[in-house]
C-alpha positions, -999 to +999 in steps of 0.1 A: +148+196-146+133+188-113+106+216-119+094+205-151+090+174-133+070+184-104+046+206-128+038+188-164+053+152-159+045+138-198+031+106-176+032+086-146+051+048-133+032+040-103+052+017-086+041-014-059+052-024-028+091-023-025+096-040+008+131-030+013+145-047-024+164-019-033+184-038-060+155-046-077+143-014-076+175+005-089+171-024-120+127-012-127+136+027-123+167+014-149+143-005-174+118+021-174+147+050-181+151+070-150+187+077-145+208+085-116+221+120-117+238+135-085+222+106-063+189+112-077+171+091-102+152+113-127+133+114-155+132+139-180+096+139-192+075+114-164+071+110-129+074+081-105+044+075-077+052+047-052+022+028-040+034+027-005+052+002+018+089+005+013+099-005+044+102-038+063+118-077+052+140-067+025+178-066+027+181-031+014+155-010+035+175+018+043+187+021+006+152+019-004+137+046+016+167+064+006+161+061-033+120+070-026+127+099-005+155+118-025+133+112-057+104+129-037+127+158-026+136+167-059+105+162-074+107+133-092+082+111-073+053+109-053+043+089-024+015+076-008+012+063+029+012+018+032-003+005+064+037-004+071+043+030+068+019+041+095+022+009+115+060+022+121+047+051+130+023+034+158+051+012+169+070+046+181+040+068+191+030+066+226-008+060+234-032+083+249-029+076+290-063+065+286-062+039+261-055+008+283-018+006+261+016+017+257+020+020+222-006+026+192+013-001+180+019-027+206+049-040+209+036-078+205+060-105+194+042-109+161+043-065+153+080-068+164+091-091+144+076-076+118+094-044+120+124-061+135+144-060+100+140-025+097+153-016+127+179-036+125+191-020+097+186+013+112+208+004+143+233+024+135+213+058+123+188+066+151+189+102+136+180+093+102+152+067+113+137+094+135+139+120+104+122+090+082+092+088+109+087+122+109+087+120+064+065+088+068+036+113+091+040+139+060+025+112+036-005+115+016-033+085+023-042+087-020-040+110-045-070+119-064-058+128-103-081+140-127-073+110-148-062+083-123-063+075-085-037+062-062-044+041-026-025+016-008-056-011-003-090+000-008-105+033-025-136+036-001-150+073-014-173+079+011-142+074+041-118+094+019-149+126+008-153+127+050-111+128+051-112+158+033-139+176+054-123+168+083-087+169+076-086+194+047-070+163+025-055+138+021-030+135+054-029+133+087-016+151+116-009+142+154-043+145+160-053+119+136-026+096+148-034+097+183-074+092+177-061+057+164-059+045+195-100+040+192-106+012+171-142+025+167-132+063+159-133+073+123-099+076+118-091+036+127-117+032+107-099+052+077-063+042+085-075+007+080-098+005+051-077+026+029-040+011+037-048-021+050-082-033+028-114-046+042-106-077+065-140-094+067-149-121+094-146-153+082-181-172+094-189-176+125-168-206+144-143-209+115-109-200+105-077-203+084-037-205+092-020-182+065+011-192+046+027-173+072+016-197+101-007-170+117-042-184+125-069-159+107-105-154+114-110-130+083-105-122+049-091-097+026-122-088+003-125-074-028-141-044-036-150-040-073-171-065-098-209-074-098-212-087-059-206-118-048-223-148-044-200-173-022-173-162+002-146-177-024-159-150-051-154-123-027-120-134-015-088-114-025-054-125-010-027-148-016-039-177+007-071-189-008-099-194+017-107-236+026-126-251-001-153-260+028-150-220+039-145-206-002-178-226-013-201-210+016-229-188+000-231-153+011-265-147+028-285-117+011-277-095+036-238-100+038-227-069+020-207-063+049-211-025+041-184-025+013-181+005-010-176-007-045-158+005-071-173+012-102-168-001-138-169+041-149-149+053-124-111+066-130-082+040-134-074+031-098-040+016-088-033-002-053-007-021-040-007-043-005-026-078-019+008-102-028-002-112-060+019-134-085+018-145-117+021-126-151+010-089-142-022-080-156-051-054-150-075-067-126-104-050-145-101-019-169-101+004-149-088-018-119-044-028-113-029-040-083+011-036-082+020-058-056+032-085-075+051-105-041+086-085-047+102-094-012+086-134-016+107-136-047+080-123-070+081-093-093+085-059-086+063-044-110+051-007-123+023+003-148+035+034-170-001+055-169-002+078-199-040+091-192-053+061-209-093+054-197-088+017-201-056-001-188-041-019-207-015-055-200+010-041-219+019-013-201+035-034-173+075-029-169+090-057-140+121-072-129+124-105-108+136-103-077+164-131-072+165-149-043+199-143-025 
């Protein structure tokens, strides 16, 4: 069964961020009729494709990544690199002797607590957290289908059409991981457009404290739609910008060199932006599928069957209940 999944899947559930909720996700790979058959949840006719970022927050990371990973053994899913998938991977990589660090990932206060449940929970299994690190370096950035496209943040086609002439396609190696330590070498610069988004600078002399409690100088932007004409229009995050900030007009120049995404381009699905709310298409050819799971949101999937135009009611979701 496992083959005829890997080579004609019938369709696709691309699935957003998981965050460690592994109830909730045994309950959406339930609803949307995958079944678990020798520890493996399977579908007979259609294939699952996680949008990244199972790790981290949740109570039930290690049963998560465990769910993900046999389903991607066996064929049954695909899965695409999150930045907290590579940013585990820079918190345990060394950094060039000549980078002025320790880590690729330094080991701040803020980047450890970030990563501080995960570990946690992998206290007790060094072996199997190393063997997830080494899974987590074999992941794809995107996946490029001829009827659909798959990236954690931000489709940028010029970063990922260089990605291939460089790297052959769509992952990385230790080479690429270690050139990170450059925040001006292209791979920074593709690590971070296409898992974490483009942060933009707020303007100059300003800035924002997240619903987190982190004080921000930029922005998560959006990347699609006619272009913008205040800051508030190009905003795309959870925590709106200021009213005073959100208002600002963009100068003419201010494209800040995004690459937009077009209204005839193939149905693109991301994850990574914490949305809530009823889930919906963000255009037609435009969904995000993180709908806030691990804030007590939704964790949501969109059931892709080749359509050119999504389409609301193709959304499946469960709540996730807080404990």
């Amino acid at each position: 069964m496992a083959e005829v999944c890997v080579q004609s899947p019938q369709g696709y559930d691309i699935i957003g961020d998981v965050h460690g909720c592994a109830d909730a996700l045994v309950r959406l790979l339930d609803k949307l009729g995958y079944h678990e058959i020798n520890g493996v949840f399977c579908h007979p006719h259609r294939q699952a494709i996680f949008a990244g970022d199972i790790l981290d927050r949740g109570p039930g990371i290690r049963e998560a990544l465990a769910i993900v990973k046999r389903m991607c053994d066996a064929g049954y899913a695909r899965m695409i690199m999150g930045n907290h998938e590579f940013d585990a991977i820079g918190y345990h990589t060394k950094a060039p002797a000549d980078s002025g660090r320790n880590y690729l990932r330094e080991h701040t206060e803020r980047h450890t607590r970030l990563i501080a449940e995960t570990l946690a929970q992998f206290e007790d299994h060094p072996q199997e957290w190393q063997d997830y690190l080494a899974w987590f370096k074999s992941l794809p950035l995107f996946i490029e289908h001829p009827n659909f496209r798959v990236v954690h943040a931000y489709w940028d086609q010029p970063l990922i059409d260089e990605m291939i002439t460089r790297y052959g396609g769509p992952c990385i190696n230790d080479d690429f991981i270690a050139a990170t330590a450059d925040q001006t070498s292209f791979e920074w610069r593709c690590i971070s457009r296409l898992t974490r988004g483009a942060d933009l600078p707020l303007p100059e002399g300003h800035a924002m404290v997240s619903a987190e409690g982190f004080e921000r100088r930029s922005f998560r932007a959006r990347f699609w739609g006619r272009k913008p004409k205040t800051y508030g229009e190009l905003a795309f995050q959870p925590d709106p910008l200021p009213e005073h900030i959100a208002s600002q007009p963009l100068e003419p120049n201010d494209d800040f060199q995004l690459v937009r995404y077009g209204r005839n381009e193939r149905p693109l699905f991301v994850g990574h932006y914490w949305l809530s709310g009823r889930p919906a298409p963000v255009t037609d050819n435009l969904a995000c599928l993180d709908y806030s799971a691990v804030k007590y949101g939704r964790l949501v999937a969109y059931s892709f069957d080749n359509e050119t135009q999504l389409d609301a009611n193709k959304y499946t979701w469960v709540h996730v209940d807080n404990p």
